[in-house]
N, C-alpha and C positions, 0 to 999 in steps of 0.2 A: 482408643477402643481396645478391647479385651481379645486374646486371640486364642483358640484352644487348639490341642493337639491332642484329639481323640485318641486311645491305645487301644489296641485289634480286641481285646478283651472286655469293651464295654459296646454295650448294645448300640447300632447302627444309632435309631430311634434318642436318642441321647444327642447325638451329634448334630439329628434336624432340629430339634428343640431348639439348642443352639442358634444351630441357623435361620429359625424362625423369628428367633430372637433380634437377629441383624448384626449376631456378631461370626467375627471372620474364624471358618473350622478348617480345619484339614484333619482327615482320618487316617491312620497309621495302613489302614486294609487298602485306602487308593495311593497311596504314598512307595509303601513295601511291606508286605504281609509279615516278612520272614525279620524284619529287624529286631537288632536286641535292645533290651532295655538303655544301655548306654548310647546306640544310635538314635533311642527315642529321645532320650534327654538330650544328644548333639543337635538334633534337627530343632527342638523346643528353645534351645539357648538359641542358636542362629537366628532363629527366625520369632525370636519374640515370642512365644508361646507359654499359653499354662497347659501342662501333662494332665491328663484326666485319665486315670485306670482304676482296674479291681487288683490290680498288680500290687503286692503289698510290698516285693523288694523292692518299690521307690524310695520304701522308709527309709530301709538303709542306704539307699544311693545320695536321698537328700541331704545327708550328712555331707556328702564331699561333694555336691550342686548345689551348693546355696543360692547360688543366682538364678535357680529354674524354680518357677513358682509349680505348686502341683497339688490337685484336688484328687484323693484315693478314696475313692466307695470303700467303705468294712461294712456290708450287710451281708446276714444272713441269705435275705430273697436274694432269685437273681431278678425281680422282674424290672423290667427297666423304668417301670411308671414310679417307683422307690425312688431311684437314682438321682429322674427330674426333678421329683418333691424336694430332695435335699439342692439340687442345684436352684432350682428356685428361689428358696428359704436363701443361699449362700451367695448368689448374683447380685443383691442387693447391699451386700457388706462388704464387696470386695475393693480391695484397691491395690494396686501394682504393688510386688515385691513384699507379698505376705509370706513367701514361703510357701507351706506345706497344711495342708487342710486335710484332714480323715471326715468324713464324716459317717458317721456309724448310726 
């Protein structure tokens, strides 16, 4: 099963979708508000996780975490019904150890 590691910068609502879905979330805002991006990818490698942000410098962290799978929103909107669309359409292809997914 698929496991995601929400980041404080994407909308709460995102996360239930997820969990609606049945699969297993954890959210960076009940975890630790204040963490950095590299504690997001330590906690995401640990524990099996894919990173999910609007945070663009994962681009360039995924260069040197090739083992953290990680889906990064590049949309214009912020509204979060965007976000799910794209996680929808992208749930259905996924499969462990894709790497790094933008969807814009």
């Amino acid at each position: 099963m698929l496991k995601f590691l929400i980041d404080h910068n994407v909308p709460k609502s995102v996360g239930i979708f997820l969990k609606r879905k049945k699969y297993d979330v954890k959210l960076v805002k009940d975890v630790n508000p204040g963490m950095t991006d590299l504690q997001v990818i330590g906690l995401a490698r640990s524990e099996g996780r894919i990173v999910v942000s609007n945070d663009k410098d994962f681009i360039n962290l995924s260069v040197s975490n090739r083992d953290v799978d990680m889906i990064l929103f590049n949309y214009f909107s912020q509204l979060a019904e965007i976000r799910i669309a794209g996680l929808k359409w992208i749930l259905s292809k996924l499969e462990e150890g894709f790497g790094i997914i933008v969807l814009q």
